[in-house]
C-alpha positions in Angstrom: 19.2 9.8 2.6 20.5 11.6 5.9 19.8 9.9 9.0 17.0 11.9 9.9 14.8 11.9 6.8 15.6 8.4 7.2 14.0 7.9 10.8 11.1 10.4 10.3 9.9 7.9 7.9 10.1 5.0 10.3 8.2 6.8 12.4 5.8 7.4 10.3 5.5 3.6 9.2 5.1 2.9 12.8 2.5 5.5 13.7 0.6 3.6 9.9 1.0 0.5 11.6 -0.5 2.0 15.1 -3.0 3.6 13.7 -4.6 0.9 11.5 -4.0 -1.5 14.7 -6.2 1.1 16.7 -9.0 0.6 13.4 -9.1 -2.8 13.4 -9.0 -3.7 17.3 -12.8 -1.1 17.0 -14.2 -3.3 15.6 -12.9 -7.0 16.8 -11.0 -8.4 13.9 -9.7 -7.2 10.3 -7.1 -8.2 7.6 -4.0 -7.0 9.7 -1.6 -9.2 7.4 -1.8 -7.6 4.4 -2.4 -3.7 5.8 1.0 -4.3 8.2 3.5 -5.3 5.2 2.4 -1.9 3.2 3.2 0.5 6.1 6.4 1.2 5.3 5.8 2.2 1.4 2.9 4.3 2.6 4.8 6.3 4.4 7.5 6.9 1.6 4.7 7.7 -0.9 3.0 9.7 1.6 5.8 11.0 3.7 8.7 11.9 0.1 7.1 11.1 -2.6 3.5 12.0 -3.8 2.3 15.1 -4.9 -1.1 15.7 -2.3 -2.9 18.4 -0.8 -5.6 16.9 2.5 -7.3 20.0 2.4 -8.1 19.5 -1.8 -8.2 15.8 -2.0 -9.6 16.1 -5.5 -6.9 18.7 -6.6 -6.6 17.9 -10.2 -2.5 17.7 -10.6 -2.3 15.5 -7.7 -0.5 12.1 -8.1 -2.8 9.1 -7.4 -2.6 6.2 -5.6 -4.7 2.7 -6.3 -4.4 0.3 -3.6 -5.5 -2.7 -5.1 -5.4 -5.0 -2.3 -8.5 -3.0 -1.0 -8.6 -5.5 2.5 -5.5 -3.1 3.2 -7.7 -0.2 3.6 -6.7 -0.1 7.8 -3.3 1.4 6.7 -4.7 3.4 4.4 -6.9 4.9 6.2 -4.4 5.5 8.7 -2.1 7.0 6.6 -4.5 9.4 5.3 -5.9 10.2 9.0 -2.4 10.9 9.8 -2.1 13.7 7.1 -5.2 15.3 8.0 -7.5 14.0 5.2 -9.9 13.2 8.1 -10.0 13.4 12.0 -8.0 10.4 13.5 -10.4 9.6 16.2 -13.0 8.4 12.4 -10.5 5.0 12.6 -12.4 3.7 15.3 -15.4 3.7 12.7 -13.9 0.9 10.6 -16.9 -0.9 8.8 -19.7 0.3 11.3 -22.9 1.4 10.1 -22.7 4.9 8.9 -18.7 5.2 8.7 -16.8 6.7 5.9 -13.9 3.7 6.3 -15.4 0.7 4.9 -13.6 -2.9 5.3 -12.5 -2.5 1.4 -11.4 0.7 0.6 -14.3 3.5 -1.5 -13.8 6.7 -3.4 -17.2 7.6 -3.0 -16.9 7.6 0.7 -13.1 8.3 2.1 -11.5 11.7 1.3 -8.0 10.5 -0.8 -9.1 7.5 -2.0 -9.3 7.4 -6.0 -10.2 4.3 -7.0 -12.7 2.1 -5.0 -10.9 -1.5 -4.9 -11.1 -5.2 -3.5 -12.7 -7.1 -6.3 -8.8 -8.5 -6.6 -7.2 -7.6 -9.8 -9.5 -4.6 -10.7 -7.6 -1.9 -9.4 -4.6 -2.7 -11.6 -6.3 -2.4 -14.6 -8.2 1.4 -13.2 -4.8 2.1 -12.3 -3.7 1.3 -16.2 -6.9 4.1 -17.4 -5.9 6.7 -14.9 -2.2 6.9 -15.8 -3.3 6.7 -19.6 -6.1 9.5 -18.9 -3.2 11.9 -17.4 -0.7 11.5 -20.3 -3.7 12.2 -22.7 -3.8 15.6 -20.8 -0.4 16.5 -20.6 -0.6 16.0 -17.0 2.6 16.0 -15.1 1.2 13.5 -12.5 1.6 10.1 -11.6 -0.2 7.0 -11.1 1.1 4.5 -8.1 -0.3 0.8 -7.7 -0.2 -1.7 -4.8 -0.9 -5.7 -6.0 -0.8 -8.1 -3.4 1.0 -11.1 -4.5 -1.6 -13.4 -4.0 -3.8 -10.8 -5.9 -1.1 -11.2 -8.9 -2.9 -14.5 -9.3 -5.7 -13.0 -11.5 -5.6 -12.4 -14.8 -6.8 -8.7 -15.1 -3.4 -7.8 -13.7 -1.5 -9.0 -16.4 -3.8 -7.7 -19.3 -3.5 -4.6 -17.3 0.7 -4.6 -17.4 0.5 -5.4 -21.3 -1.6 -2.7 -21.6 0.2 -0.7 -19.6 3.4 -1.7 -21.7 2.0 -0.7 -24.8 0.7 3.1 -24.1 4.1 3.3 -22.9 2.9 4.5 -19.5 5.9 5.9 -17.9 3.7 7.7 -15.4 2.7 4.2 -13.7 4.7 3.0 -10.8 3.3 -0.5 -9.9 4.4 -1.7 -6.5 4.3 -5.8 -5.7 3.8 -6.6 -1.8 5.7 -9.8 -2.3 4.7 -11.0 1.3 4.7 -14.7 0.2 1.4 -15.2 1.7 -2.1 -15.3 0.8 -6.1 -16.1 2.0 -5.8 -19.6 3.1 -1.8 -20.3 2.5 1.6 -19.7 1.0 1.4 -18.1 -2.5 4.2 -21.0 -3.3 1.9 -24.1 -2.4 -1.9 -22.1 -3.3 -0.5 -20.7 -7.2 3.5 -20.5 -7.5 4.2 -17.0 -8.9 7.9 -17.3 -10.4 10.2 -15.0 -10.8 8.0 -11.4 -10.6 11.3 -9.5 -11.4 11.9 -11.4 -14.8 7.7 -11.4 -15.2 7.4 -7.4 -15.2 10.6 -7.0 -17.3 9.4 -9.3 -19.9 6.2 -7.6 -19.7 8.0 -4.3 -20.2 8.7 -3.0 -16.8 11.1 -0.8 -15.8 12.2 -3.1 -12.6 13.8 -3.6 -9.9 13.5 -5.7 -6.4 13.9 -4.1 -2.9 13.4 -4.8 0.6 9.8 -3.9 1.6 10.8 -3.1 5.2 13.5 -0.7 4.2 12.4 3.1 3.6 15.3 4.0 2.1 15.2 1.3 -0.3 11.7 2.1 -1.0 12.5 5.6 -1.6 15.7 5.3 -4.2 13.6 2.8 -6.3 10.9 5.5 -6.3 13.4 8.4 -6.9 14.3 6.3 -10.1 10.4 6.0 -11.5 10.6 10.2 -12.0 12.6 10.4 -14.9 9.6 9.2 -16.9 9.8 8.3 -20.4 8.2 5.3 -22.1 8.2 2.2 -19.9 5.6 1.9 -16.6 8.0 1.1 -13.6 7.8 -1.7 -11.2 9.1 -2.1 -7.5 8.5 -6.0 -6.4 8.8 -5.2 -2.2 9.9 -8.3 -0.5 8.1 -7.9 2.7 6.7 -9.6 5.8 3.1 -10.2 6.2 1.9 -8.7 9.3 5.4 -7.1 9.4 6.0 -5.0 12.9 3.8 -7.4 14.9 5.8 -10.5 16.0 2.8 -12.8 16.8 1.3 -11.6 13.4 4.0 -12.0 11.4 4.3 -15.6 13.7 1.0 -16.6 13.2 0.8 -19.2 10.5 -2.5 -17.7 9.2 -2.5 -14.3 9.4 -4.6 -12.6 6.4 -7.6 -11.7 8.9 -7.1 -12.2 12.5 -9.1 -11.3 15.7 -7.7 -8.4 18.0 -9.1 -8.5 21.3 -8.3 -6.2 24.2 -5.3 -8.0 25.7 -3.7 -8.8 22.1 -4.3 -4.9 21.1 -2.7 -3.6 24.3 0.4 -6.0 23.8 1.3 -5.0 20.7 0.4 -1.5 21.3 3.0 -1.4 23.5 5.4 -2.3 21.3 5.0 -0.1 18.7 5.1 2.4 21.2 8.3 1.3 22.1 9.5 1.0 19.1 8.7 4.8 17.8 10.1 5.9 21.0 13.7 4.6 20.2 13.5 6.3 16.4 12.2 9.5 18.3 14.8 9.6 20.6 
């Protein structure tokens, strides 16, 4: 990757992480954890990698994304304000009456979002039809997943991945946000996970662990997931929560924190900073 692809997409994971920070200070409080570690893969699916058009956000060929860790929906949204699915000034709606951005994330109110999520573990398995609905029709698409780690702690999600196994569903790219945290504590002490890389392999995977925070690792492990053929794919990002905010990422429990003026000006500030030096 050349140097400046390679910055243009840190940019764009800062200006995710900015604008999901400017969504959830609107309204007080929000699940900034979880919607900070996920920036920078958004913006390698969104900024190299998908197949999209904002303008058609139904547009039949286009590949798909299922964000199953629907409390996420801040960088979401943010991501797809940032490409023009919507006006960026909507993210200051987040879950108010009347808003298209609810706290969990709704196909059947946000343009480019295709599967409504946040009853954990559900989205895997939609994720699972969709990919097996495309290869039915010849489709050339492809189906991309986010489970939380924590989320990985239901069930559904590994009848999903067996499933997903057997229809040999080589158009599914499932992506683990291994950010070692969960609700109320450490995936470790609340339900030990193992070994996710040997877990996906043995359930059929195509696999292989990268750094979360690391766009060009992000995007060579997706590079590999276009060749197809008959095994889904899985990317297990070792990430941060609340990565790019210090005192989040400090913050012992940071799933859903309160964002009050002084907090949201301070860290403003240092995103700012930050995609100022990678737009020098």
């Amino acid at each position: 990757m050349e140097l400046k692809e390679k910055k243009a997409l840190q940019a764009f994971a800062v200006r995710i992480r900015m604008a999901a920070l400017e969504a959830i200070h609107s309204i007080g409080s929000g699940h900034i954890g979880g919607a900070m570690s996920i920036a920078d893969v958004l913006a390698v699916l969104y900024g190299r990698e998908m197949k999209y058009r904002p303008e058609d956000p139904k547009w039949a060929d286009r590949d798909k994304l299922v964000v199953s860790k629907g409390h996420a929906g801040p960088s979401v949204y943010g991501t797809l304000a940032l490409k023009g699915f919507f006006p960026y000034e909507e993210l200051k709606t987040l879950n108010k009456g009347g808003t298209r951005l609810p706290s969990h994330c709704d196909r059947n109110k946000t343009p480019g979002i295709d599967v409504t999520t946040g009853s954990l573990g559900q989205g895997a398995s939609q994720a699972a039809g969709l990919a097996l609905g495309d290869k039915l029709k010849g489709r050339k698409n492809r189906v991309f997943l986010i489970v939380g780690d924590g989320e990985s702690n239901e069930g559904q999600c590994w009848e999903s991945f067996m499933f997903a196994s057997a229809k040999q569903l080589g158009n599914l790219v499932v992506m683990i946000d291994w950010n070692k945290r969960q609700l109320d504590g450490y995936t470790d002490e609340v339900l030990p996970m193992g070994d996710f890389v040997a877990k996906m392999k043995a359930f059929g995977f195509d696999t292989v662990k990268v750094d979360g925070s690391d766009v060009e690792a992000i995007a060579k492990a997706l590079e590999a997931t276009r060749k197809g053929g008959v095994k889904p794919y899985a990317i297990i990002l070792d990430t941060v929560k609340g990565h790019g905010i210090a005192d989040v990422e400090n913050t012992e429990m940071n799933h859903s924190m309160p964002v009050n003026d002084e907090k949201y000006n301070k860290w403003m500030g240092e995103l700012k900073a930050e995609l100022a030096a990678l737009e020098e």
